[in-house]
C-alpha positions as CSV (number, residue, x, y, z in Angstrom):
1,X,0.0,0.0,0.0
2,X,1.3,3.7,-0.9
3,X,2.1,6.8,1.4
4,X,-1.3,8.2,-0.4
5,X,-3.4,5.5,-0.1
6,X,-2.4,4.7,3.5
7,X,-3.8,8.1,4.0
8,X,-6.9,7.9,2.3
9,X,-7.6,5.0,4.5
10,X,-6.3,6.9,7.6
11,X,-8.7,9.7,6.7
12,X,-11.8,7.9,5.9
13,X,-11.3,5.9,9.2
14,X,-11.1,8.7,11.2
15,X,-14.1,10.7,9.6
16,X,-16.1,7.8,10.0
17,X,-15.3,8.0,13.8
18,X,-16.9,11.1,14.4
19,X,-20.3,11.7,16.4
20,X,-21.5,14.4,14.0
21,X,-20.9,12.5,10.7
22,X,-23.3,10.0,10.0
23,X,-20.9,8.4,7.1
24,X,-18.3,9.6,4.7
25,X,-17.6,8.0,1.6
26,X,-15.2,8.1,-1.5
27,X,-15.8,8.7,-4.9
28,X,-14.0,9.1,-7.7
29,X,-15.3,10.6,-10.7
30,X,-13.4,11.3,-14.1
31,X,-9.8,10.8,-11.7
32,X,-11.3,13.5,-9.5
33,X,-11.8,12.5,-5.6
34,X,-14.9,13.9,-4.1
35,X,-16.0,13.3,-0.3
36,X,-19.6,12.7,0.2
37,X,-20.6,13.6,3.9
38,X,-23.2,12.7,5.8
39,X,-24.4,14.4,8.9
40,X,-26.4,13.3,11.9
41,X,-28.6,16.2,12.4
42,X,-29.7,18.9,9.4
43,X,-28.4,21.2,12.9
44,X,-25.1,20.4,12.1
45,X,-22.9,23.6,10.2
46,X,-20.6,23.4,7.4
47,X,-18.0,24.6,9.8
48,X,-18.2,21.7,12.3
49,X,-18.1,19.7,9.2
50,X,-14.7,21.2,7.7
51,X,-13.3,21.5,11.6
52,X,-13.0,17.6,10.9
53,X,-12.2,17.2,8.0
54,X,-9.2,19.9,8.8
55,X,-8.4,17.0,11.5
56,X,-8.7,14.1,9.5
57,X,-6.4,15.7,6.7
58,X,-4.0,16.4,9.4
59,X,-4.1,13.3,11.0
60,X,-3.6,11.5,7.6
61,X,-0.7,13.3,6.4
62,X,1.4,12.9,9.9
63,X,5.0,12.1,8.8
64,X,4.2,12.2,5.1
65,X,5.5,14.6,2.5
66,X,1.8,15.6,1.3
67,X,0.0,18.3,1.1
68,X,-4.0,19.0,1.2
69,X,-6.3,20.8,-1.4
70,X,-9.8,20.9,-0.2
71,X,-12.9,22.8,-1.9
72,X,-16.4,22.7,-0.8
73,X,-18.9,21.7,-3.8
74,X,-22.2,21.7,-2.9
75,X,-25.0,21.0,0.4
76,X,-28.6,20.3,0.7
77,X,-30.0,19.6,4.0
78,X,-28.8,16.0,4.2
79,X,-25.2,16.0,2.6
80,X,-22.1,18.3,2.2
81,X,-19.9,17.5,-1.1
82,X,-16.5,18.4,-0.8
83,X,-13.6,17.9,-3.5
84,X,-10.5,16.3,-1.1
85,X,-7.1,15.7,-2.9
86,X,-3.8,14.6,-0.9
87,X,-0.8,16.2,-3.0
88,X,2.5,14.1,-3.5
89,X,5.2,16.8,-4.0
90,X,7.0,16.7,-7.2
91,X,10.7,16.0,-7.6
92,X,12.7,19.2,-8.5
93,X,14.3,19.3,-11.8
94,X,16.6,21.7,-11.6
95,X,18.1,25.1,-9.0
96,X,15.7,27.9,-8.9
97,X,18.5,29.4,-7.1
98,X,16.8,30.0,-4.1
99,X,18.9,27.7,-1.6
100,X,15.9,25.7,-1.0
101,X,16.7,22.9,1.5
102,X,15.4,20.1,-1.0
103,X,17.8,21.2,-3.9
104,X,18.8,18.9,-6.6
105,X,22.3,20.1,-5.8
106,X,22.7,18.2,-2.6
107,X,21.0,14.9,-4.1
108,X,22.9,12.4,-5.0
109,X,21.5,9.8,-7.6
C-alpha cells in the first residue's frame, strides 16, 4: 500500500469515527476524488463539518510529505460534497536558485 493510499484510509477511518458524521464515503469521478458527507442532524454547520475534516487531513498526512487541497462543492439539508485531494510533491528538476533545502544540488543519484 502507498504513502497516499495509506492516507486515504487513515482519513476515511477517522471521519467515520466522528459523532457528528453520520458516514463519509469516496468517490472518484473522471480521476477527481470527491467526499460525500453525511451528517447526523440537518443542525449540524458546514464549519463543524470542515473542523474535521481539517483533523482528519491532518491526521492523515502525519509524517508524510503531502499536502491538502480541499474545496467545498455543494449542500442540501442532508449532505455536504467536498472535493478532497492529498498532493504528492514533485521531484525538483533543476536550482531555482533560491537555496531551497530540498535542492537537486545536494542529491545524490
Amino acid at each position: 500500500m502507498s504513502e497516499l493510499e495509506k492516507a486515504w484510509t487513515i482519513f476515511l477511518q477517522y471521519m467515520n469515527e466522528r459523532d457528528i458524521i453520520h458516514s463519509c464515503r469516496y468517490k472518484e469521478v473522471t480521476g477527481i476524488p470527491f467526499i460525500y458527507i453525511q451528517k447526523h442532524h440537518s443542525s449540524i454547520a458546514r464549519e463543524q463539518v470542515e473542523e474535521a475534516l481539517m483533523k482528519a487531513a491532518a491526521r492523515a498526512m502525519k509524517g508524510k510529505r503531502l499536502t491538502l487541497s480541499m474545496y467545498h462543492v455543494r449542500e442540501n439539508e442532508a449532505h455536504y460534497v467536498y472535493r478532497v485531494r492529498f498532493l504528492v510533491p514533485q521531484r525538483k528538476m533543476f536550482c531555482c536558485g533560491n537555496m531551497c533545502v530540498d535542492c537537486i544540488r545536494f542529491q545524490r543519484d
